[in-house]
N, C-alpha and C positions, 0 to 999 in steps of 0.2 A: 504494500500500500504506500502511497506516494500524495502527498499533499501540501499546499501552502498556507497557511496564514498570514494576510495582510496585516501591516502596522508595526509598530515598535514590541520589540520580543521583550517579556514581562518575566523578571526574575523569580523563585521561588521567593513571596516574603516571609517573614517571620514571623510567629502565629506571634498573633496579639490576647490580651485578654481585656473580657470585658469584665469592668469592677464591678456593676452591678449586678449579673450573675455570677463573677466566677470562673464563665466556663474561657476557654480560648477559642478564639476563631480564626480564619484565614483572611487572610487581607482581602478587599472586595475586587481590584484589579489582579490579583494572583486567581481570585476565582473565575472570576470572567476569561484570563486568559487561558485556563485549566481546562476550561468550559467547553473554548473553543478548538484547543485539542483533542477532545474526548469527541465533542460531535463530528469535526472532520474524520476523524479515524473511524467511528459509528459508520458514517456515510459512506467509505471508503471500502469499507471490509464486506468480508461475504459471509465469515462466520471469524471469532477470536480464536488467533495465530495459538497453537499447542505445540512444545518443546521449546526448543533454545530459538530464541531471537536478536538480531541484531539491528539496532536503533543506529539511524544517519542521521543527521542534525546541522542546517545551516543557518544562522544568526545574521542577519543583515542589519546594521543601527544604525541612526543616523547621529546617535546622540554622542559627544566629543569622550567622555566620560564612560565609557559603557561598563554594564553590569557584568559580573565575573560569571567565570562561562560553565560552573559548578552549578549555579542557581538557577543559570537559563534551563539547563540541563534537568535539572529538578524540577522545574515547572511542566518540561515536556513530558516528563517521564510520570507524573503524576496522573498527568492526563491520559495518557495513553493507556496507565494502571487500568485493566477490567473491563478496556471497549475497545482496546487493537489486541491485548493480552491476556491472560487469565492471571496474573502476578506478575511483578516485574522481577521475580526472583529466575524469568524466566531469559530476564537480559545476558547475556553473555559476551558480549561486545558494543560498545556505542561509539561511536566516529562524531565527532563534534567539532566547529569552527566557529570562528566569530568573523565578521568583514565589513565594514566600516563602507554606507550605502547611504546615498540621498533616495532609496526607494528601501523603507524598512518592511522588513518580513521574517517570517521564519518557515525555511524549508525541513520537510520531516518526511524521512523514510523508514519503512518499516519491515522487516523480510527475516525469516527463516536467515538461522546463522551458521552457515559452515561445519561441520562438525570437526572437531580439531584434536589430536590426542598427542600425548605426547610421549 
């Protein structure tokens, strides 16, 4: 499965807590962007990928400052959790880059991974 998301690529953020419950939640731009991961990959797929998978990942930002590429990475990976995969315990490889773009996006691939022994 192969897909784009338009816009500036949204770091994983850092759960926040709300004082007046207690509980902790996800930042509202982390979910949105989580969101939109999960439904492209929804849309994309035919049924969730079983065995070893390998996650490609291209970051395009236009922002001078960009988010470290651990987070980006977490954000994608959250999403993809349960609607491209059945667990991501199921990742076995991820290729990821960052590239500095006056058209911000994030390109995401998704495929069965090599089997590798050693």
């Amino acid at each position: 499965m192969r897909f784009t998301i338009e816009g500036e690529p949204v770091p994983k953020g850092r759960p926040r807590l709300n004082t007046r419950t207690g509980t902790f939640y996800t930042p509202p731009t982390t979910k949105t962007f989580e969101g939109a991961v999960a439904y492209n990959a929804m849309s994309q797929r035919e049924r969730i990928l079983d065995g070893n998978v390998e996650v490609v990942v291209t970051f395009y930002t236009a922002k001078k400052k960009p988010s470290d590429l651990d987070n980006l990475i977490k954000s994608v990976l959250d999403g993809l959790n349960r609607h491209a995969f059945a667990d991501d315990s199921q990742v076995t490889e991820i290729k990821a880059k960052r590239i500095r773009s006056e058209n911000p996006r994030t390109e995401v691939e998704v495929r069965y991974a090599e089997e590798s022994t050693e």
